[in-house]
Every structure is written in C-alpha cells, then in structure tokens.
Legacy VTK file of the C-alpha trace (Angstrom):
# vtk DataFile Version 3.0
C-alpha trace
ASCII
DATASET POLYDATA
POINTS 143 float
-90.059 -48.343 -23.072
-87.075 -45.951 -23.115
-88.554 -42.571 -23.461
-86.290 -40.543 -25.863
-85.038 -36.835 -25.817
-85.481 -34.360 -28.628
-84.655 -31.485 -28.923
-84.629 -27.988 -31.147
-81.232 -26.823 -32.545
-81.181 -22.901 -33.203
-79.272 -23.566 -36.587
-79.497 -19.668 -36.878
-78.542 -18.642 -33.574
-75.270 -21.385 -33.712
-74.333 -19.769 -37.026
-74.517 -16.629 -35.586
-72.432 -17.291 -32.760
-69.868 -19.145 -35.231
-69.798 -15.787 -37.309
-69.155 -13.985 -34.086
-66.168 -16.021 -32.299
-64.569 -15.685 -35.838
-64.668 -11.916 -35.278
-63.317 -12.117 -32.039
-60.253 -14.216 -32.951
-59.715 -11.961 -35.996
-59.792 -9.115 -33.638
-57.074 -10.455 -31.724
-54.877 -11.480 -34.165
-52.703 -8.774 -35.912
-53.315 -10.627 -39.239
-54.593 -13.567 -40.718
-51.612 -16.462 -39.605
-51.972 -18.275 -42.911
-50.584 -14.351 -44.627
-47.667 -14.496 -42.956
-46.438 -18.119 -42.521
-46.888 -18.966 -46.607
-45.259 -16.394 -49.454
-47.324 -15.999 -53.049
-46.050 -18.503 -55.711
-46.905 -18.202 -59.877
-46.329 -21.156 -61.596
-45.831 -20.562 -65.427
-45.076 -22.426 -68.214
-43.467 -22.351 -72.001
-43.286 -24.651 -74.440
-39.921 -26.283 -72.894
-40.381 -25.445 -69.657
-41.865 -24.901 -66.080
-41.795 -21.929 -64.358
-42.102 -20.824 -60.886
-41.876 -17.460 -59.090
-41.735 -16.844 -55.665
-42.285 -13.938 -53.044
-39.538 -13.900 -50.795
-39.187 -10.307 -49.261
-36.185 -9.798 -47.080
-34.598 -13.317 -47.694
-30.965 -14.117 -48.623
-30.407 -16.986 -50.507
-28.909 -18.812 -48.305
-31.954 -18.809 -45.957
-34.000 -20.519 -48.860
-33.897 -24.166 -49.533
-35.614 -25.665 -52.754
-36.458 -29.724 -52.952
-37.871 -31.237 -56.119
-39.069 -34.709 -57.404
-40.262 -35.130 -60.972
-44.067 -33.829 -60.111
-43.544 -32.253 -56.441
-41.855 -29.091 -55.347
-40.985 -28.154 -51.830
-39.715 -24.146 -50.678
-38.992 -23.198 -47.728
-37.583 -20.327 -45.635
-35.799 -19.957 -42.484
-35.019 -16.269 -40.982
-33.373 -15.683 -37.588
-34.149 -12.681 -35.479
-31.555 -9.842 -35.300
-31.088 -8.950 -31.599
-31.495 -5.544 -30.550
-29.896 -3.837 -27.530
-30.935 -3.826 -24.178
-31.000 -0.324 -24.211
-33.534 0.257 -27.308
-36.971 0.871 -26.814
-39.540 -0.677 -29.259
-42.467 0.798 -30.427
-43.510 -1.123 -32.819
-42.256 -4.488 -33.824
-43.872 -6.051 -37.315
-41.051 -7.502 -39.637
-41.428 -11.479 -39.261
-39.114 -14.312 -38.388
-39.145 -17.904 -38.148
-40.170 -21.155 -41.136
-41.650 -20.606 -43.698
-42.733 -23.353 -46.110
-44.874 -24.186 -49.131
-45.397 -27.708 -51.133
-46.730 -28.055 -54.441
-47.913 -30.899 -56.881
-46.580 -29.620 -60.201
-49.078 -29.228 -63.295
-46.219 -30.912 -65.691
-43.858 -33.415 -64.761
-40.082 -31.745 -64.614
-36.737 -33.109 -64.761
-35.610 -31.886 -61.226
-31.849 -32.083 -62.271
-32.752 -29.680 -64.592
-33.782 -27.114 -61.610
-32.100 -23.635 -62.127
-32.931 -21.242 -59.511
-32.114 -17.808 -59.236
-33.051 -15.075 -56.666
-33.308 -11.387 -57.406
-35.015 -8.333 -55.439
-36.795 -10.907 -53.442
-38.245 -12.582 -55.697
-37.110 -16.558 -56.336
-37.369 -18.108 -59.761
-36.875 -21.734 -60.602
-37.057 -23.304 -64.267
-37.383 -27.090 -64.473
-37.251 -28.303 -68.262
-40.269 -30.904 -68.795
-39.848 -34.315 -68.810
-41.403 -36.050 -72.053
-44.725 -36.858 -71.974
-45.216 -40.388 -71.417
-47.986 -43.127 -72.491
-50.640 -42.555 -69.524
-52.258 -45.820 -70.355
-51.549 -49.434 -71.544
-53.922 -51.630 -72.910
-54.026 -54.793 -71.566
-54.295 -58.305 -73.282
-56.750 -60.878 -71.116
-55.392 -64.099 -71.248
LINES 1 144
143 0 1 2 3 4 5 6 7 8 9 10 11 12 13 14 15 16 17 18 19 20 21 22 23 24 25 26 27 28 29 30 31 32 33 34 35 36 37 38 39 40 41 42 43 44 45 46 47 48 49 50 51 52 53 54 55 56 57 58 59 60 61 62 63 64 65 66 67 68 69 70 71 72 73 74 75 76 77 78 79 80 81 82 83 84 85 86 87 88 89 90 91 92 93 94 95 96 97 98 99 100 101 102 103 104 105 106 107 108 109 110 111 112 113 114 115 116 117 118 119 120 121 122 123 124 125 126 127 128 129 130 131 132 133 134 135 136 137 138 139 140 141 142
C-alpha cells in the first residue's frame, strides 16, 4: 500500500500573506502601472452617431494614432523624452514617456470611413456615424 500525505493549508494565513506582498509591491511602486500606461476613454452616443472622448494630457496630435474596423477601435500614444542637459540637476522627475495604448469593442457598429477626429486641450474626440442595423438572425428552411 502507498501510504499518502495530507496535509493542512492555512487558507487564512496564505491570504494574509497575499494581502501583504500586495502592500509591499504597492509600496514600491510610485503608482499603480495600469494608471499610467492606459488614458480614461467615454464612449457616447446620439441618435446618428458614436462618440468617443479621450484623455490625452500633454500629447500632440501627431503622437496619436487612431485604427478602426466597423465594431473595434484601437488608440494609441507614443511620446519621446525631451533630453535635458548634462549640467541640470533633477529633483524630481514625474511627467511620463513611452506607448501608450487602449482597444475597444464598440457598443454600435460604425462606419470607420466615417471617423472624424479632432483633438483639443488634450482631450481626443472621434465621431463614427452608425452603420444600419442589420437582420441579426435568419431563419432557416430544413430541407
């Protein structure tokens, strides 16, 4: 016979020391990573159309790309760093730079040729006009 091991798991005491390494590596980080590599998006609509505001603080327009398909939208970001000089000190160093990049299913299908985006203050906004609504469902003769 093959004897056979049990033993007790501390369910408590392993939740407990889950809840505390996540305080550790919160501690260490300066901010939550997710915060700073995605931006807020609202997505709105009207009668006619689909609406979708972005927060893009500090980007140029031409550092923001926009992709669409007929039920999928793609932004995303790109910022270079600014070099200082060699001879400045830093004290503190918190503005962000790299990707940045956020995909969405869209509630509505859009007509993506229909995409106008603007940019303003920071803030992006695209309007897609919606595509018809089509028949979901066909019924089907059996032969």
């Amino acid at each position: 016979m093959i004897g056979m091991a049990f033993w007790y798991w501390d369910w408590d005491e392993i939740d407990r020391l889950h809840r505390r390494l996540h305080r550790i590596i919160e501690r260490m980080m300066p901010e939550s990573l997710l915060e700073w590599q995605t931006f807020p998006v609202d997505i709105s609509e009207t009668e006619n159309e689909l609406i979708v505001r972005a927060d893009l603080p500090g980007y140029k327009k031409e550092e923001v790309s926009i992709r669409a398909t007929e039920n999928t939208l793609e932004i995303s970001a790109q910022k270079k760093e600014v070099r200082k000089e060699k001879s400045e000190n830093v004290f503190r160093a918190e503005r962000k730079f790299g990707a940045l990049r956020r995909a969405f299913t869209l509630p509505v299908e859009v007509i993506p040729e229909s995409a106008q985006a603007t940019m303003e203050n920071g803030v992006l906004e695209i309007r897609f006009k919606k595509a018809k609504p089509r028949k979901k469902t066909k019924e089907i003769k059996i032969k």
